[in-house]
N, C-alpha and C positions, 0 to 999 in steps of 0.2 A: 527729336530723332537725330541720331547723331550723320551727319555724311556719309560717312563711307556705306553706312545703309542705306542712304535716299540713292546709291550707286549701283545698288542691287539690280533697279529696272527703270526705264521711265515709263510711267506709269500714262503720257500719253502721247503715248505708240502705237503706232496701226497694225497690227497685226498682217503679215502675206506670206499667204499658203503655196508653197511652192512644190512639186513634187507629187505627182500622182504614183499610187501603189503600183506596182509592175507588177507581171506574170500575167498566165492565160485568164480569159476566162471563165466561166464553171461551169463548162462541158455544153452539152446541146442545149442545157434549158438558157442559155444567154446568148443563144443564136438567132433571139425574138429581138434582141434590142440593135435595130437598124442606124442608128444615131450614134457615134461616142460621145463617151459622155464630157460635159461643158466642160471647160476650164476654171482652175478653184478660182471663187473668190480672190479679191485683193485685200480686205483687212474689215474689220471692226472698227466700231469707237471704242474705246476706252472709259473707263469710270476714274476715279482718286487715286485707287488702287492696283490699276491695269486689267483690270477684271474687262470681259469683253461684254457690251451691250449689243442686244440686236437692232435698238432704233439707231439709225445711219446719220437722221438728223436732217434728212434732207428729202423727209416723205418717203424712204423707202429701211425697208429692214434689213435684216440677216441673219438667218438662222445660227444658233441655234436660239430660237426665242427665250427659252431661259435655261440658262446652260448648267452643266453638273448632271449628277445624277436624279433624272423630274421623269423616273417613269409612270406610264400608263395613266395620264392623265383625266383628271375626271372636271368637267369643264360647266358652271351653273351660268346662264344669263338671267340677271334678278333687275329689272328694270334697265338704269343707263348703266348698271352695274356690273363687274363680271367678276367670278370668281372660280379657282380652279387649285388642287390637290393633288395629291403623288402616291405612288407607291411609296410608304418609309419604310418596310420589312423590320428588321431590327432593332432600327430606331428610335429613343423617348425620348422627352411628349416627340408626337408624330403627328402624323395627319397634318402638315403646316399647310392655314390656307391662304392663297395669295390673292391681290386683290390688284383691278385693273377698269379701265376708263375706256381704253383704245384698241386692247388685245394686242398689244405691242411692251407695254409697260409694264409691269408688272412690281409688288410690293409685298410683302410678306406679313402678314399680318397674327395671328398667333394659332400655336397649335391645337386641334381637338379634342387629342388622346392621351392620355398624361399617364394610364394603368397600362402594364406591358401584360396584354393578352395575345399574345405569340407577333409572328412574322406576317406586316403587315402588307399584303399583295391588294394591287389593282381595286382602290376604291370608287365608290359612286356617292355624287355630291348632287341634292336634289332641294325642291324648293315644293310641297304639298302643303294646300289649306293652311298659309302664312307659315310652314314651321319648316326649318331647312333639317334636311336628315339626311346622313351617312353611315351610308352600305359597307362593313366592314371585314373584308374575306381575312382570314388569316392560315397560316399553318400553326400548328399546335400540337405541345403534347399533352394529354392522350388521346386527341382528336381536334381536325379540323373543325372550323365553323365558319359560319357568317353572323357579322351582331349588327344590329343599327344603334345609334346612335340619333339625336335630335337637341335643337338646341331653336331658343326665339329671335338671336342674335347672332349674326353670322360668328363675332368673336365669342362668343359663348353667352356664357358655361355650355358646357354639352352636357349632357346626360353620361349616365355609366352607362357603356355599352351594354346591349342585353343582348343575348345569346338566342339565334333562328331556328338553330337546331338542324343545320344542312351541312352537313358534315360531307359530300363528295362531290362538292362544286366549287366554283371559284367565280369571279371577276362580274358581280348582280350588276346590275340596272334596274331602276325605277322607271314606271311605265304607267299611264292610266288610259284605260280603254275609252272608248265611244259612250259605252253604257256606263261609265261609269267607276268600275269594277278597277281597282290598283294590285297588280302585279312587281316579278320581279325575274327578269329575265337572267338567266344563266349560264355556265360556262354549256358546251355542248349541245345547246340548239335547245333549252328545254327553258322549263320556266314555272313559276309557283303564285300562285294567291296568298295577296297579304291582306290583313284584316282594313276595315278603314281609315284605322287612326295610323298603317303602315308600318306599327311595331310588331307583330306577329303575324304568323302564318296559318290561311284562310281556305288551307286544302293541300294536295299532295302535291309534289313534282311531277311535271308532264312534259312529255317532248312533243315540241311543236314546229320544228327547223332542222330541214337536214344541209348539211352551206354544203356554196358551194365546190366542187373540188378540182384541183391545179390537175394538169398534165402526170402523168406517172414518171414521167422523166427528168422534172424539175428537181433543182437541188435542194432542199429542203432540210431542217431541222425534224419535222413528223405534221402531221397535220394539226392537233392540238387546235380547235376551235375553241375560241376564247374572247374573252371583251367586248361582249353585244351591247352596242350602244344604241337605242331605240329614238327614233326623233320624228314628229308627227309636223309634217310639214305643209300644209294645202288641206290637200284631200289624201292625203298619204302619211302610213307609216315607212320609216324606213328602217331597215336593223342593218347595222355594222358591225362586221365582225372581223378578226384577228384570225389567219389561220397561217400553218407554215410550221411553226414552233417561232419561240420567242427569240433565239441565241442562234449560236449555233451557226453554219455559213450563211455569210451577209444575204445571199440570197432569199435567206429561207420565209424572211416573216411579211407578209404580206395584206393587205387592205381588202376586203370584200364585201357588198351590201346588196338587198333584197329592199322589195316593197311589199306592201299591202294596204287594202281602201281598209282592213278590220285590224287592229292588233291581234283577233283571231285568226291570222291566216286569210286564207292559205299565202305562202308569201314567193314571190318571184323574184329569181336572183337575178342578179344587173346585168346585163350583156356587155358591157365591157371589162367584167371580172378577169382579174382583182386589178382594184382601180390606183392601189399605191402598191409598188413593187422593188426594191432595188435587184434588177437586170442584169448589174456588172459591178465586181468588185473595185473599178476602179472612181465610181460613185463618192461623190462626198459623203454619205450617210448611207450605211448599211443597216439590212433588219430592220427597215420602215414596220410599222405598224399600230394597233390599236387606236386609232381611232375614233374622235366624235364630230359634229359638227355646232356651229354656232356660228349666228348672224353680227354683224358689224354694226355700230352705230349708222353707217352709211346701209343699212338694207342688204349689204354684200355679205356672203357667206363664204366662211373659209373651217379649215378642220384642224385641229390638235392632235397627236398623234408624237410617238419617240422614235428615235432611233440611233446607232454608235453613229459617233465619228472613227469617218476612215482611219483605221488602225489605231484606234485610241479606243478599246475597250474597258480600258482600266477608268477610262470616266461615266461609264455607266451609261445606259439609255438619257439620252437628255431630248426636252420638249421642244418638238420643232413645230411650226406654219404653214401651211399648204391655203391659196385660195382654193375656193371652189367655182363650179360656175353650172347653173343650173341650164337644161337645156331641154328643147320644144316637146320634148315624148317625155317629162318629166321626171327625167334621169339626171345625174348629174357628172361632173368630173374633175379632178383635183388638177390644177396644172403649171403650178411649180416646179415641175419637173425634178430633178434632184437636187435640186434645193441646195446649189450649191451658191447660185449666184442672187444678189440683191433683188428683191421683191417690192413693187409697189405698196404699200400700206395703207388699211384698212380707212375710209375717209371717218370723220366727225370723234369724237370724245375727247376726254379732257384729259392729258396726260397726267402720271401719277410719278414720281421719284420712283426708280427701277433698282431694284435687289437690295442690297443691304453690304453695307462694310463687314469685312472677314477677320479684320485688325480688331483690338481688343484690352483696352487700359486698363479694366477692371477696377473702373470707375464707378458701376452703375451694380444691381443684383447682375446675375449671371441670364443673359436672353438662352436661357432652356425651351429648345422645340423650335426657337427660329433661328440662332445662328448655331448652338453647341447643343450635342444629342449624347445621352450616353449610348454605349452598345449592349444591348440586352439585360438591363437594369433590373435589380432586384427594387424589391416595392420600395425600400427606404436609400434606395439609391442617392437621391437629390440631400440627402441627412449630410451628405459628406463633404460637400461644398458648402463654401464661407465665404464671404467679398469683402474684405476690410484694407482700408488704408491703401487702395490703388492695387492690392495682390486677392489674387486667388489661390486661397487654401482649399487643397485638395488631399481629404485622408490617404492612405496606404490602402489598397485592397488587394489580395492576392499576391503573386510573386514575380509577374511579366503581364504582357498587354492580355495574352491568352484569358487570367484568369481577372483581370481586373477593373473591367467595366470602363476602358477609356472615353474621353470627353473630343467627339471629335466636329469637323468643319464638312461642307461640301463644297470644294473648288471646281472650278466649270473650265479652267483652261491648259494649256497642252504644256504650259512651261509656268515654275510660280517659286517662289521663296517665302519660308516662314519661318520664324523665329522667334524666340522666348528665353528673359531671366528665369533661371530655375534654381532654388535652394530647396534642402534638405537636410530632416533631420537625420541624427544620430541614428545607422539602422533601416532606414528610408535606399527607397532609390525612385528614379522618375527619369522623363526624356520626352522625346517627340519621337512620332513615329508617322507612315502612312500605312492607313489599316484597311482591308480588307473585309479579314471577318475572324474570328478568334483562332484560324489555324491556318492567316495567310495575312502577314503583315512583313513592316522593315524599318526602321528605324533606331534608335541610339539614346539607350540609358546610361545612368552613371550611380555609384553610390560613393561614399567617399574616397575609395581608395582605389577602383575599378570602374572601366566604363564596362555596358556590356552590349554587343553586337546584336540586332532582332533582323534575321532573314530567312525567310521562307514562313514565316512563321512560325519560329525555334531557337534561343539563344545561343549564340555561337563566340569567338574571340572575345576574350576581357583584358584587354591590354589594359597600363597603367592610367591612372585618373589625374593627371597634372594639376586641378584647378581644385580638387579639395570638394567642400559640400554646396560649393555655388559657381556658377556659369552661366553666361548666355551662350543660347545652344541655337544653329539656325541650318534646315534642311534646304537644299534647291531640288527641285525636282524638273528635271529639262526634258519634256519630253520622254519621260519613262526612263531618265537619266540620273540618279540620286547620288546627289554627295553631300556631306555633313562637314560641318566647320563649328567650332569649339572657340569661347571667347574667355580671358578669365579678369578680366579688363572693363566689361559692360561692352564688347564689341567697338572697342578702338584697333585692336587688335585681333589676327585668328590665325585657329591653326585649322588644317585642312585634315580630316580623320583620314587615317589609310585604311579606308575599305570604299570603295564606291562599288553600287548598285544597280542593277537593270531590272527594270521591274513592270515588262509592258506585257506577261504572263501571269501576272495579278489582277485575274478578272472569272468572269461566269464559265467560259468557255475552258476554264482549267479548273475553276475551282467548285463551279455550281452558286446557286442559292442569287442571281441576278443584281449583287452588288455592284460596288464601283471601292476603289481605292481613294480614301477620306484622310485628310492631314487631321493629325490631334497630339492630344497629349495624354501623359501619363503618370501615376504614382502608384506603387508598390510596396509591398512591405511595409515596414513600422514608421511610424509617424505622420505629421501630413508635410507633406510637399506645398511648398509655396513658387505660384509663377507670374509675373512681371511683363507686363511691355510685350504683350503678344504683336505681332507684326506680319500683316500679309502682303505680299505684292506678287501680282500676275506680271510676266514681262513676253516680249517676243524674240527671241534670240536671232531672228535674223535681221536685230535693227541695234546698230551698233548702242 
């Protein structure tokens, strides 16, 4: 790597969060919160890459536990083992599951779902009679459903999805009663019998839970009960549930849980409802929510659950750490508080190498489903990549990022630079871009004789192409701050594009459908595009 790129960031740099959000309030309902809230954080560790880790290194953590876009986490403890999954919506292969020792570490180990059977929401990762299965809601045209899937090996193979047939539900759990009998609890308080081998359905939808409900005066998104996570703890069931709506003001998504001696009911909600809340927008993490729990190596219980970073919506729900603490009326309560400042961590297991490199030589096949997804791939998608000789060939699809199924990354921090040699053939065009969802992206193509401008989601300016059908092309993104610099040298040299971007209104809460803004790449039109020397560095711009 040549210098003046290793100048990009240093890559081990502390991170410090400075500046809490300003303005009011949100009205009466945040006149419950007597305390302002803590002072941020002073920094992270760093990875090779500047990528931010939450182990401190010194026995204690920092959220976010594993950063980027990791919503609605679905969390398995299988011996000393732990393993834990995401919402991918969009994204193939999907389903990526990660693999961890200490609940602090985490490792990526390979994806589930490799068929794109719609938008994949709030999955459930379970372990029955030796075989591990996953609950798989999606949105779909011409209909929603939920499939399971199963597999003997947590890395697979999995099974092809098989279709439930529950087309007006969302976010299942796995659940096995007293007598016996295996269930699957569902969005809206209700829930269904599944046969015993857990792949079909063993009777009708029943509603069995009415949650509980907030103040009429809170700010909220809508009420939207969701995410029932069932955990049989003692002598107790407990269900946890998601209510608030998911987006929407920080205030809105919130933690609530119920017990019962039966998974039959009847069930008693907790009297200090809702037990994760953000109070104030001026909170490290807004739209807490969703919720499971799981035990520590050390007998200690703590919960997974997502939520934004303060004003950083554009990186999607990311998986945060809450202890728990069980108490004498056999209730319990999260107390992390907002989870802004460093937390003690979890005692005993054996630590595991955390996340994965986002840089890219294009050395090895292409890591499809752990580090590069397409966006809503057709079935022979994966046809169109090649890895030879250090480059990834990538065909031409379509005429812009909109219609062409780009290859993209999830970066987990607030400022980052990437960059890539790009050639093209004759006819061809390609670029980098940060993508959204196909009708909310930004980024910078070229074809040989034109660059061409991507914002809003819309092709815009084509000034002159100076470098012909090859370039190193490299984006910064500071902070929701984007500018593009152009090499025609291998990046000895650069020129700075006149157009810089703002891009911190590329997220759910403008656009819908609970993404995040994902760096990747692209090729279009005729030919394939070949790309070189991918390079990623996270940095912290207030450290010289």
């Amino acid at each position: 790597m040549k210098s003046d790129r290793r100048d990009i960031v240093r890559g081990a740099a502390l991170l410090s969060l400075t500046g809490l959000m300003g303005g009011a309030g949100a009205g009466a309902a945040l006149a419950q919160s007597a305390v302002a809230p803590a002072p941020r954080a002073t920094g992270w560790r760093r990875d090779g890459e500047g990528k931010r880790i939450a182990d401190l290194g010194n026995g204690r953590f920092l959220n976010p536990l594993i950063s980027g876009d990791r919503p609605d986490p679905a969390v398995l403890k299988d011996g000393e083992d732990y393993y834990v999954t995401f919402s991918t919506f969009d994204a193939y292969p999907g389903l990526l599951i990660w693999h961890s020792r200490d609940l602090v570490n985490w490792q990526p180990l390979k994806p589930a779902l490799h068929r794109n059977i719609g938008s994949v929401w709030a999955p459930s990762l379970h372990k029955d009679k030796g075989r591990y299965l996953l609950y798989i809601p999606v949105k779909a045209q011409p209909q929603n459903d939920i499939f399971v899937a199963w597999a003997d090996d947590i890395e697979g193979p999995w099974s092809d999805p098989i279709p439930l047939g529950l087309h007006d539900h969302i976010d299942p759990c796995h659940a096995v009663a007293e007598d016996g009998s295996r269930w699957l609890f569902l969005s809206g308080g209700d829930r269904v019998r599944l046969s015993d081998d857990n792949l079909s359905l063993a009777g009708e939808v029943e509603h069995v839970y009415d949650p509980w409900r907030y103040p009429s005066d809170w700010i909220v998104e809508g009420f939207s009960p969701e995410g029932p996570k069932i955990h049989q703890i003692g002598d107790w069931y407990y269900m946890i549930t998601a209510v608030g709506g998911t987006a929407g003001p920080p205030t809105g998504h919130m933690v609530i849980a119920a017990r019962s001696k039966s998974l039959h009911g009847p069930w008693e909600d907790h009297p200090g409802n809702p037990i994760v809340r953000t109070t104030d927008n001026r909170e490290a993490w807004w739209s807490r929510g969703h919720a499971s729990l799981v035990q520590a190596p050390d007998g200690g219980w703590w919960s997974l659950y997502h939520g934004y970073e303060n004003d950083f919506w554009t990186l999607g729900r990311q998986c945060l750490m809450d202890p728990v603490r069980f108490t004498g009326d056999g209730w319990f309560e999260m107390t992390g508080g907002d989870l802004s400042q460093p937390i003690e961590a979890p005692g005993g297991g054996a630590k595991v190498p955390h996340g994965m490199a986002l840089s890219d030589d294009f050395s090895r096949p292409l890591a499809l489903g752990t580090k590069w997804s397409f966006f809503k791939p057709a079935d022979d998608e994966a046809d169109r990549i090649s890895v030879a000789n250090d480059t990834l060939h990538l065909k031409g699809k379509g005429d812009a990022p909109s219609s062409g199924s780009p290859l993209l990354i999830t970066a987990g921090d607030r400022s980052y630079a990437f960059e890539c040699d790009i050639e093209i053939e004759p006819g061809g065009r390609a670029g980098l871009i940060l993508f959204y969802d196909d009708k909310l992206y930004a980024g910078l193509g070229f074809d040989e004789d034109r660059f061409v401008t991507h914002q809003y989601g819309i092709e815009r300016a084509r000034p002159l192409n100076p470098h012909g059908r090859s370039m190193r092309m490299r984006v910064t993104n500071d902070r929701n701050i984007v500018v593009f610099d152009t090499s025609g040298d291998g990046g000895r040299t650069w020129r700075r594009f006149d157009r810089g971007m703002e891009v911190s209104g590329y997220h759910h809460n403008v656009r819908g459908d609970f993404l995040m803004l994902r760096p990747g790449l692209y090729a279009a039109r005729q030919g394939t595009a070949k790309f070189r020397d991918f390079t990623f560095r996270a940095f912290d711009p207030d450290i010289a």
